[in-house]
C-alpha positions as MATLAB code, in Angstrom:
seq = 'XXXXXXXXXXXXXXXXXXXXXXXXXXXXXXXXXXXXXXXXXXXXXXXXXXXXXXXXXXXXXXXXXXXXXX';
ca = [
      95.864  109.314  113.246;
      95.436  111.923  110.677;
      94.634  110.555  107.180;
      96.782  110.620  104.353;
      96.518  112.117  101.313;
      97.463  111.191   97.617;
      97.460  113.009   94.707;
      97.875  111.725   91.587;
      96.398  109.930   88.264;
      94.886  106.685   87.323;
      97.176  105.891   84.589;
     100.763  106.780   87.124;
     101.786  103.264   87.935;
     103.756  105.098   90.880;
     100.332  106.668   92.483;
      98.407  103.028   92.062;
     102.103  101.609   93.917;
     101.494  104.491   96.540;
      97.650  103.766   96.955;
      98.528   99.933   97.084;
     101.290  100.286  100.234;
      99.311  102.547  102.126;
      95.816   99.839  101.709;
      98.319   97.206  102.727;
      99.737   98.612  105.782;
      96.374   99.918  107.080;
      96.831  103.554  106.815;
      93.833  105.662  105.734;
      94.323  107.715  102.779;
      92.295  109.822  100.689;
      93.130  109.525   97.092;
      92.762  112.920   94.450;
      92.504  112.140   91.441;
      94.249  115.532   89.829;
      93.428  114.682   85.656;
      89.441  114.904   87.327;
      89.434  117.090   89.980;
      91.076  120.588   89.399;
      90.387  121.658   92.811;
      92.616  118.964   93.558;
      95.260  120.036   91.211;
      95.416  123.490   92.303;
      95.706  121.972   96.051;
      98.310  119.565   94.813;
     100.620  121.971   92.952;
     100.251  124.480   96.659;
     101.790  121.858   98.166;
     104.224  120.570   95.841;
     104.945  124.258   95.107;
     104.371  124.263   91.901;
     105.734  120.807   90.572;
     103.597  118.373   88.397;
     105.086  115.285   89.461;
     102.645  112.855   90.910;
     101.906  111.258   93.200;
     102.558  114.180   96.054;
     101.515  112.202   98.741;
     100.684  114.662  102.263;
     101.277  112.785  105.950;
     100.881  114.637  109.346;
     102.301  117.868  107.366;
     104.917  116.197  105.631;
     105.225  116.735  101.968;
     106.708  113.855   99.519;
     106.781  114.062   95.791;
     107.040  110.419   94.096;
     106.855  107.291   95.468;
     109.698  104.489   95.678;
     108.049  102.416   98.135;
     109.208   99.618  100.299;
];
């Protein structure tokens, strides 16, 4: 299984709901943290093309910007 990953911010309530479901259901994620890690950002907005809305969370190629959850 290829691991997740989740960019976003401390203080977005939806990236901490996003972290939360994925820790629940078992599914390893790596979490960005784009406010500290500009890196991150700059990978974040190449795969969001270009939007700021977090999180933008990246499974097995597929690319999903916000998080409603379950």
């Amino acid at each position: 299984m290829q691991e997740v990953l989740i960019y976003g911010h401390d203080l977005c309530p939806y990236t901490a709901r996003a972290r939360e479901d994925f820790a629940r259901r078992k599914i390893p994620f790596h979490y960005v943290n784009v406010l500290q890690d500009n890196d991150g950002l700059q990978r974040m907005l190449k795969h969001s093309n270009g939007r700021r809305q977090v999180p933008v969370i990246v499974e097995a190629g597929k690319v999903t910007i916000g998080f409603g959850g379950n």
